[in-house]
N, C-alpha and C positions, 0 to 999 in steps of 0.2 A: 793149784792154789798159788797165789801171788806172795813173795816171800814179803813179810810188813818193812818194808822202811822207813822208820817212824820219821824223821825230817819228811818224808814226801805227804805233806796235808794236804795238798791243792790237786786239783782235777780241769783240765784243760776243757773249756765248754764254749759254746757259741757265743752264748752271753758274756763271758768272762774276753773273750777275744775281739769282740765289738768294740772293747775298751782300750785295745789295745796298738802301738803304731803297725805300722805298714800293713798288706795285705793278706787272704788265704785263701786256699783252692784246695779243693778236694783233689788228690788222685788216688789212681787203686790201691796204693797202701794205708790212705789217711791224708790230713790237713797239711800243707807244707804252707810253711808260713816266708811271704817272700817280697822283696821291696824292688821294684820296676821304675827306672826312672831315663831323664833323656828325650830326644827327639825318636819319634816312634818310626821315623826310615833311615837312621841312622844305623850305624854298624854295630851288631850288640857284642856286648862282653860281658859275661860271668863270670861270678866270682864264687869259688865255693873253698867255705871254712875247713880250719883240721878238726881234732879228735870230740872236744869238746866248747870250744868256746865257739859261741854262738853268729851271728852276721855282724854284729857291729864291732866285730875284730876288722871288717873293711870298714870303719869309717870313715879315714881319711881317703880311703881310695875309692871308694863308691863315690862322692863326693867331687873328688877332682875329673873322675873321667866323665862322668855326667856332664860338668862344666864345660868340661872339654868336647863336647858334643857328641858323644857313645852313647848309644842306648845302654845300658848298666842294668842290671839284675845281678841282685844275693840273694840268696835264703838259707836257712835253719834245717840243716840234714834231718830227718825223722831223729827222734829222741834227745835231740836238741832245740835250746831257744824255746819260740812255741809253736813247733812243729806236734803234731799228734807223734805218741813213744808206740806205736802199734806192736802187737804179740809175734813179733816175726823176726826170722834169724838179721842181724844186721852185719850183713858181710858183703863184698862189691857188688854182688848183684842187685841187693836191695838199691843201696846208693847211684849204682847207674843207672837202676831204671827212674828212679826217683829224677834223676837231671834232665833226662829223653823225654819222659812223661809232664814234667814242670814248661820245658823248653815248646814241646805242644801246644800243651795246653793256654800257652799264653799267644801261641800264634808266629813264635820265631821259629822261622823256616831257612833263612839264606844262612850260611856259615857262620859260626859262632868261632870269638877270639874267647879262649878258658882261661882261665888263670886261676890255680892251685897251690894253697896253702895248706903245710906241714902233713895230713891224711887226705886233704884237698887234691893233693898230689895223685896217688894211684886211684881216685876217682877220676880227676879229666883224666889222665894219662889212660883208664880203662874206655872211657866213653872214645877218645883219640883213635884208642886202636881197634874198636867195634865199629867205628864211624868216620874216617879219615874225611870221608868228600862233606863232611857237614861243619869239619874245625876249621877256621881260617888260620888261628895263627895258638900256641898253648904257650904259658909262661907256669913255671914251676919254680914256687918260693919256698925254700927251705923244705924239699918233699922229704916225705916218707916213702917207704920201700922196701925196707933194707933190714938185714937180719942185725939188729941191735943187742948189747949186754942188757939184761932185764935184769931187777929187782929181786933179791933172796926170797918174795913172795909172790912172786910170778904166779909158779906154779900151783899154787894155790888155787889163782885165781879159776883156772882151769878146771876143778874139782866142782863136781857137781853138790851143792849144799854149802860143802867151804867155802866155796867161791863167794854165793849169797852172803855168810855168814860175815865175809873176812870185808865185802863191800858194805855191807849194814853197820859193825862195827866201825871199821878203820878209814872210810873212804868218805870225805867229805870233808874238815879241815886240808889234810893232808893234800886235794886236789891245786887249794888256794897256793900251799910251797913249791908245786910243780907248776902254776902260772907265773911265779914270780921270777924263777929259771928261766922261762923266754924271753925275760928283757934283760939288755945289757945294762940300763939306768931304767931302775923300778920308782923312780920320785914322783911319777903319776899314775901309782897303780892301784890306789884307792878305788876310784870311780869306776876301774875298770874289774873289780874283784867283787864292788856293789852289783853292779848289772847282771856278769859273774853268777849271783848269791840264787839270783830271781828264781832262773831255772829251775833250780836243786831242789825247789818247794814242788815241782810240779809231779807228779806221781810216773811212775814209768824209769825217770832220768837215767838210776842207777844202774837198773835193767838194762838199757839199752845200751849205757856202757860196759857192761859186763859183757852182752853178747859181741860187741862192736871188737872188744878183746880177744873172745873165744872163738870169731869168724876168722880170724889169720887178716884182719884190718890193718895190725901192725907188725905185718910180716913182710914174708921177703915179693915184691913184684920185678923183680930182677928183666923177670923175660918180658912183662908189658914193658918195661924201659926196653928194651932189647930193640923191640918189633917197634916201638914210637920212632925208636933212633933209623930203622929201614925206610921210616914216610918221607916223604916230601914234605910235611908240614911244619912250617919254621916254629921252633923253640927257642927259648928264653929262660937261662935259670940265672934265679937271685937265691945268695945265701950272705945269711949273716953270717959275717965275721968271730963273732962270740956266741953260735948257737950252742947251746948246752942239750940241748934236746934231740935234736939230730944235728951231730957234731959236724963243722964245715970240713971234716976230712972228706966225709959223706960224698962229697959235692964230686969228685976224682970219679965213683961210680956212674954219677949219672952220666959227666963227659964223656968217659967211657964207650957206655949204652949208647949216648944221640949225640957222637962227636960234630956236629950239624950244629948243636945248640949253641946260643950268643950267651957266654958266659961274664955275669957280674958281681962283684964281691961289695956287700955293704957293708961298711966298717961302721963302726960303733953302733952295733948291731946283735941281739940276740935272735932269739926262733920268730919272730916274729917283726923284720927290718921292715917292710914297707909302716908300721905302725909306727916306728924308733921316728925311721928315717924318711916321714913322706914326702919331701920334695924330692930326695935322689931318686926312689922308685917311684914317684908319678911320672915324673922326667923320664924316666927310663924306658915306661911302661908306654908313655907317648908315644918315643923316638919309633919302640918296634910296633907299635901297632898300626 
């Protein structure tokens, strides 16, 4: 039985998605909801979002690299955006297959340039190290990985029933003050807390972040950085300078792992600099691509 999370009143439906921007595709886990854009023999690049917030966290970069003549695809991880939230453990397997299976089914075959924001991270980074000869080039923006200080109620979450109980109660304002942590100047962050709101109405949401927690999503990938850092395949990390969320000490690990990587630091900048800062990191994102 589905535990009630009374904010979740809406149900994701054909009809309801007819209405809605960009497009969707069925694959073996459900609906992924994804926006395609660009010269169609041009070189693609994907983008895929972190924990929670949805594709038009690339706005500005989906945008410019299109312009800039990249075939460009985002989409809405399952339990995100309006992606179908299906009854399934959501831990890297799901999400990698979910990129493989997307990447198919649209018909992109020649090597793909990733680029990975904040959980976005050890998704390309997993897809990278299952499929080396299909990535041309990975760019890693303020990744996840990493065994981080959690929350006095962590554990909680962990707990079968508490866990529900403690996301039904306490989990849903409190999301808004953890989006507001990823920027270093929050002075435009209305709009982006609106958009934000849409999701939370869609039934599944909390579930899916609850599992996304309890799969080890934001744990340690230590040894996938390890084995990206043994390829041949050029990397790219940006972090911001003021990330509060995964803190730019962070950033020392990955060089670490893929001493190979072209390392950039965005200054005035929190977890989310290509948004802050997009003419430095479209500039950037050009140079290497």
């Amino acid at each position: 039985m589905s535990f009630p999370y009374l904010n979740e009143t809406q149900t994701l439906t054909d009809e309801m998605r007819s209405e809605l921007p960009g497009d969707f595709i069925r694959l073996s886990d459900g609906v992924t909801h994804y926006e395609l854009s660009g010269p169609a023999d041009a070189p693609p690049v994907v983008l895929v979002h972190g924990f929670s917030v949805p594709y038009y966290v690339w706005d500005p970069t989906f945008a410019a690299l299109a312009e800039a003549g990249f075939r460009v695809l985002r989409y809405d991880l399952f339990g995100r955006g309006f992606s179908d939230r299906p009854r399934v453990i959501y831990d890297i397997n799901l999400f990698d297959r979910q990129l493989g299976e997307l990447l198919t089914a649209l018909g992109i075959i020649s090597p793909v340039n990733l680029i990975g924001l904040s959980m976005g991270g050890p998704i390309t980074l997993t897809y990278t190290d299952r499929r080396p000869e299909l990535v041309e080039s990975l760019t890693l923006i303020d990744p996840a990985g990493f065994t981080l200080s959690q929350p006095w109620y962590f554990w909680l979450i962990t707990l079968p029933i508490l866990g529900e109980l403690f996301f039904g109660l306490f989990v849903g304002e409190n999301l808004f003050t953890k989006l507001v942590e990823d920027f270093f100047d929050p002075k435009n962050i209305a709009e982006f807390l609106d958009r934000y709101r849409v999701q939370m109405s869609f039934q599944g949401f909390r579930r899916a972040l609850l599992s996304t927690m309890r799969s080890g999503m934001l744990g340690d990938f230590s040894e996938t950085y390890r084995r990206v850092g043994e390829q041949n395949t050029p990397v790219m990390l940006l972090w911001g300078r003021e990330d509060k969320t995964v803190p730019f000490a962070y950033s020392q690990y990955v060089m670490d792992a893929i001493p190979h990587a072209e390392f950039h630091t965005i200054e005035d900048a929190g977890h989310i600099p290509h948004y802050e800062q997009p003419g430095v990191v479209n500039r950037l994102l050009l140079n290497f691509m």
